[in-house]
C-alpha positions as CSV (number, residue, x, y, z in Angstrom):
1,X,96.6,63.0,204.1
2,X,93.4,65.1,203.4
3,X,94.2,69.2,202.4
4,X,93.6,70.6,206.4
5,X,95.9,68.3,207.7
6,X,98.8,68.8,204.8
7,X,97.9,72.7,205.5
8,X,98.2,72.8,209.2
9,X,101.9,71.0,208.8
10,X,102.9,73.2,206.4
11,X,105.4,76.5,207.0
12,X,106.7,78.8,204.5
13,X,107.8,82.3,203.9
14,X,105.3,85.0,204.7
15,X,105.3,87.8,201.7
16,X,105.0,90.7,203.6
17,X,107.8,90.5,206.1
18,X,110.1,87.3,204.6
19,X,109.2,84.9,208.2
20,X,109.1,81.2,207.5
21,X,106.0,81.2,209.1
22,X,102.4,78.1,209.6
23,X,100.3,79.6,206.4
24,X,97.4,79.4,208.9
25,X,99.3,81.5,211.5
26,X,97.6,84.8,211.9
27,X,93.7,84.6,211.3
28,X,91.2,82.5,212.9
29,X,88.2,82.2,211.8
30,X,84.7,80.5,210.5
31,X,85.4,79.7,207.3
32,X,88.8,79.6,205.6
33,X,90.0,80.0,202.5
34,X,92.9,78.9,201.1
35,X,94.4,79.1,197.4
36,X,97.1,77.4,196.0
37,X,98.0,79.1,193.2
38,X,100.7,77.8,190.1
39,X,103.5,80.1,189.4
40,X,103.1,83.9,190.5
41,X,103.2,85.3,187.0
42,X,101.2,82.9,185.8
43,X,97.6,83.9,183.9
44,X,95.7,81.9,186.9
45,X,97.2,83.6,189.7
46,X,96.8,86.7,188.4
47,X,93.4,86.9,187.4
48,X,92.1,84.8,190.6
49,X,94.0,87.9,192.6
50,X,91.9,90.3,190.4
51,X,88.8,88.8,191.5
52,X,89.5,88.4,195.1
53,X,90.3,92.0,195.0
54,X,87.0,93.4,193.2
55,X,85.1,91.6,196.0
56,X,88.1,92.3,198.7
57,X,85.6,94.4,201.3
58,X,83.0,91.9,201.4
59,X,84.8,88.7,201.6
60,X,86.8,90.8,204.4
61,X,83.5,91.8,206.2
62,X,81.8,88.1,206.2
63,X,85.3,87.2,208.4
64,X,86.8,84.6,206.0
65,X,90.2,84.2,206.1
66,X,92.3,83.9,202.5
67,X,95.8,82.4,202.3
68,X,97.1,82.3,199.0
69,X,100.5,80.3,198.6
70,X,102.1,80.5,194.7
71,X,105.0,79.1,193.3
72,X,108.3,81.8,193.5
73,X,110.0,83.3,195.8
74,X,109.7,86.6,197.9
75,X,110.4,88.7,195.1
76,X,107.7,87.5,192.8
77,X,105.6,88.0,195.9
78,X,106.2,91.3,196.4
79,X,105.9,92.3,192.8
80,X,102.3,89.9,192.4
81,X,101.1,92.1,195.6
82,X,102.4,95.7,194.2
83,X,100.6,94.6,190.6
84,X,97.3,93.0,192.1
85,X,97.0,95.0,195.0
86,X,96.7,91.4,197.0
87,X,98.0,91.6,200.5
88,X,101.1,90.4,201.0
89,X,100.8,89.6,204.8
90,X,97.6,87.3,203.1
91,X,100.5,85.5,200.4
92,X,103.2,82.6,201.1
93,X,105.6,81.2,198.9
94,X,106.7,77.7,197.6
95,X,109.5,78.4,194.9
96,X,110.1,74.5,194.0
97,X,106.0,73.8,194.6
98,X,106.3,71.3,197.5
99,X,102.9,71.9,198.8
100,X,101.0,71.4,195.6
101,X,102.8,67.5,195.5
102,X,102.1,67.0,198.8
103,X,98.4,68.1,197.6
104,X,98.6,66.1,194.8
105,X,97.7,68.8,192.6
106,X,97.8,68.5,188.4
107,X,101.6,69.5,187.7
108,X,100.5,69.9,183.7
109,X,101.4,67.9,180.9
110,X,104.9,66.7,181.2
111,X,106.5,65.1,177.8
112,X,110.2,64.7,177.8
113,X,112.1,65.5,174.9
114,X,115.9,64.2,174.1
115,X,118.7,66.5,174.7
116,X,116.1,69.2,176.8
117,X,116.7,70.4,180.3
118,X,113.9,70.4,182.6
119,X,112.9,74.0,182.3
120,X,113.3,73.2,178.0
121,X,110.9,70.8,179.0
122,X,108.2,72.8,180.7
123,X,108.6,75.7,178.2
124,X,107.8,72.9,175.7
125,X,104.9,71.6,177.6
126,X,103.4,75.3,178.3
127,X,103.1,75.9,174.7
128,X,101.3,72.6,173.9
129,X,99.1,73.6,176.9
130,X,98.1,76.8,175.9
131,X,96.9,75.3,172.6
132,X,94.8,73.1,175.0
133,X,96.7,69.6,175.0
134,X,96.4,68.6,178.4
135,X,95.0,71.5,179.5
136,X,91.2,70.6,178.9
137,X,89.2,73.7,178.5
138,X,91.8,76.3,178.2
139,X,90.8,77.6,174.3
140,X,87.2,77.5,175.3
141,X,88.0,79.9,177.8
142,X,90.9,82.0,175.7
143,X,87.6,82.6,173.4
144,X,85.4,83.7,176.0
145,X,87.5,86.2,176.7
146,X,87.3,87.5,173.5
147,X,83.6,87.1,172.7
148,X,81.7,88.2,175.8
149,X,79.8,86.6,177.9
150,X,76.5,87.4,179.3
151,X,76.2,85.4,182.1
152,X,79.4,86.7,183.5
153,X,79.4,90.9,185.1
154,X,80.6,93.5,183.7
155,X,84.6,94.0,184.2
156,X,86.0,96.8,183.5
157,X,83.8,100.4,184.3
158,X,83.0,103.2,182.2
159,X,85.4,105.7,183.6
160,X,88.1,103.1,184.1
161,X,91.3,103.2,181.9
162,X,92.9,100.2,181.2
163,X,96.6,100.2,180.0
164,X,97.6,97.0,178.3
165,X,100.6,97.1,175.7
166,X,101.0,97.2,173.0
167,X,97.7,98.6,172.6
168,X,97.0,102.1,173.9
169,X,95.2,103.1,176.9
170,X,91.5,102.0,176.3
171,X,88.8,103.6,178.6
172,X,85.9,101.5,179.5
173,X,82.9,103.2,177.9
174,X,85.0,101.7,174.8
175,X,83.5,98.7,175.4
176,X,79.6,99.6,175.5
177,X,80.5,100.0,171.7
178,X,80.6,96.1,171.6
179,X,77.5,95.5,173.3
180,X,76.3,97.7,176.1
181,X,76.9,97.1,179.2
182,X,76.0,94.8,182.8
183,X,77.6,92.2,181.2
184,X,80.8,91.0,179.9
185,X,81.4,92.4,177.0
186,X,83.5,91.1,173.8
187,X,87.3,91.8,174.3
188,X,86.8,92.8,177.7
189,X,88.3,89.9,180.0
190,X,91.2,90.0,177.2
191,X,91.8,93.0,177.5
192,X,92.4,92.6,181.0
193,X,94.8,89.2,180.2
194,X,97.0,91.1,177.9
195,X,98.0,93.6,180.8
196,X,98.4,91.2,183.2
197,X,100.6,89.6,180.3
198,X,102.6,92.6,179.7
199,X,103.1,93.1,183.3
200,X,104.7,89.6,183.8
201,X,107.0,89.8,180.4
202,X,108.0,93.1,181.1
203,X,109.2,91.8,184.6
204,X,109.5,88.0,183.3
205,X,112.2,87.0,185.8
206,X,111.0,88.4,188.9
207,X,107.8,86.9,188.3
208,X,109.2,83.2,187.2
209,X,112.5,82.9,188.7
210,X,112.7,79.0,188.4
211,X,110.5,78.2,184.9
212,X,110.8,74.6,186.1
213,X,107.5,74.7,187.1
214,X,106.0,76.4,184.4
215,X,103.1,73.9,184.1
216,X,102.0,73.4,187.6
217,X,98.5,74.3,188.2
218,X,96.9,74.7,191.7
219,X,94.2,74.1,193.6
220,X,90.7,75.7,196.0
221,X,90.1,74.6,199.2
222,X,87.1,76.1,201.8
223,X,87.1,74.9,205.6
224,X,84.7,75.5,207.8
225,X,86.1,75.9,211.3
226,X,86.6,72.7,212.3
227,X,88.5,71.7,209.2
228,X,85.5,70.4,207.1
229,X,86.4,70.5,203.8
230,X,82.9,72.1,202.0
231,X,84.3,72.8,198.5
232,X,87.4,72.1,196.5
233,X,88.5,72.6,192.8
234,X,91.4,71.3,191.4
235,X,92.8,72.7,188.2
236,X,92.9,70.6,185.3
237,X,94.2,73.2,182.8
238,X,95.5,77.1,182.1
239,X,92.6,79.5,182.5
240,X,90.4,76.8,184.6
241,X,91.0,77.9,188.4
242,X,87.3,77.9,189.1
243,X,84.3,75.7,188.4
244,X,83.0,78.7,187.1
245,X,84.9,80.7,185.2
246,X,82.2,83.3,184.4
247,X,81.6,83.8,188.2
248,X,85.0,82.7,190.0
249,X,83.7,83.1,193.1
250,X,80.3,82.1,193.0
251,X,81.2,79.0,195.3
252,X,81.1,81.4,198.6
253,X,77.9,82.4,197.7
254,X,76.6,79.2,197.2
255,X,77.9,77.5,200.2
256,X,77.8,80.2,202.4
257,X,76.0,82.6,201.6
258,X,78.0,85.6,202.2
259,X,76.0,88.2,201.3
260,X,73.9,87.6,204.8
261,X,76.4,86.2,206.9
262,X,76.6,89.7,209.5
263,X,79.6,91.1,209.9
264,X,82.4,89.8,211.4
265,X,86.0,91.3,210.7
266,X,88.8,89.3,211.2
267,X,92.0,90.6,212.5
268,X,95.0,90.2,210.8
269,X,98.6,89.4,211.8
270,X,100.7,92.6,211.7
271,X,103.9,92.1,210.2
C-alpha cells in the first residue's frame, strides 16, 4: 500500500485533546507534510521538532500542513510539546509503532540474546546502534556535532542561553570563541543534544513508557494535494532523519520552493 493511502486509513490519538482521531483530520491543504518520528524521547524526534520550530512561521505562512506521529503515548506527547514547543493539536501517537510496520519503516538492528526480554533486547540493540552497528552514519554525525560544520547555520544566538546538565548555563557568544559565527560552530549542535538528553533522562519514563521500541526509526513523507508522493526519506540509523543533516529541511526548499510560494495560512483544527 503506498504511504497516502496507509495515512488516509490511519486514526490515532490527537495530543492536544486525547480524540482518537484521521491524522489528516483537521488541515487541508497544498502540500502536506507528514513525519513519523521513532520514540518521543528519542535524539531524532527531538531535534527534528527543534528544526521545525526555528522555521515554524514560515513553514506556517507557505500553508503546508505538518503531522507528526511518534511512538508513546499521550503523556510523552504532552511533555515532547511542553519541551519543543511543537503543537500538540499538530502530534499523534502510536505507543506500540503500528503505523511505522504498516510503513515498512527500518525498526533498528534487532539481535536476540538468550535469557533477554524484549525491551533487554532493544536496550541491547540501542547501545550497539549508537556505536553505529546498524545504524550507518550515526558516529559521522555524533562528530559533526562536535566539530562544526560550515555548511550548516549557525544554531544557537549570541544572547541565547542554553542550559544543558551537567554543564552550566552556556550563553551563545561562547561559541564565537570556537570559530566566529554564521556557521555552525564546534560543540554547538552538541550542546544542544546533551539538553535534549538531560531533558528525556530526567523525565526517562514519561518520555519512553514502553522501551520496546527503543530502536525503531521513522520516516518523511511530502504530498502534494492530490497525494503525490514528491519526497520521502526513510531512516536508516540514529541521528540520520534527513538527507541532510546539515540543513534538515532543505528538501521544502528544493521541491517547493517555499520561500516564494505567497502566503497562504492554513487553519487549524481547534481542540
Amino acid at each position: 500500500m503506498v504511504p497516502y493511502a496507509v495515512f488516509q486509513q490511519t486514526d490515532r490519538q490527537r495530543v492536544s485533546d486525547g480524540q482518537i482521531v484521521p491524522i489528516l483530520s483537521g488541515c487541508e491543504a497544498r502540500r502536506l507534510l507528514l513525519i513519523v518520528c521513532p520514540q518521543l524521547g528519542d535524539f531524532d524526534s527531538l531535534e527534528y521538532a527543534w528544526w521545525l520550530q526555528r522555521d515554524r512561521q514560515q513553514l506556517e505562512e507557505t500553508g503546508l500542513t505538518i503531522r507528526m506521529v511518534g511512538v508513546g503515548d499521550r503523556s510523552a506527547g504532552l511533555k515532547f510539546c511542553e519541551f519543543t514547543g511543537f503543537p500538540p493539536e499538530w502530534l499523534f501517537v502510536d505507543p506500540n509503532a503500528k503505523l511505522h510496520l504498516q510503513l515498512d519503516l527500518y525498526p533498528g538492528l534487532s539481535l536476540k540474546l538468550p535469557g533477554f526480554n524484549a525491551a533487554g533486547n532493544a536496550w541491547f540493540n540501542l547501545i550497539l546502534m549508537c556505536a553505529g552497528i546498524g545504524s550507518p552514519g550515526t558516529l559521522r554525525e555524533v562528530f559533526r556535532g562536535y566539530t562544526g560544520d560550515r555548511s550548516a547555520p549557525q544554531l544557537i544566538q549570541d544572547g541565547e542561553i542554553v542550559k544543558a546538565k551537567p554543564l552550566p548555563p552556556i550563553e551563545g557568544s561562547f561559541f564565537k570563541l570556537a570559530g566566529g559565527t554564521g556557521f555552525q560552530r564546534p560543540f554547538e549542535l552538541a550542546t544542544l543534544r546533551l539538553r535534549n538528553m538531560a531533558e528525556v533522562i530526567g523525565n526517562w519514563n514519561t518520555y519512553v513508557p514502553d522501551p520496546t521500541y527503543l530502536t525503531q526509526r521513522g520516516g518523511t513523507f511530502l504530498f502534494k494535494e492530490n497525494g503525490e508522493l514528491v519526497y520521502e526519506h526513510r531512516d536508516r540509523g540514529i541521528l540520520g532523519f534527513a538527507t541532510n543533516m546539515s540543513q534538515p529541511l532543505s528538501f521544502l526548499k528544493t521541491e517547493f520552493a517555499l520561500t516564494t510560494i505567497p502566503s497562504e495560512v492554513c487553519e487549524r483544527e481547534q481542540a
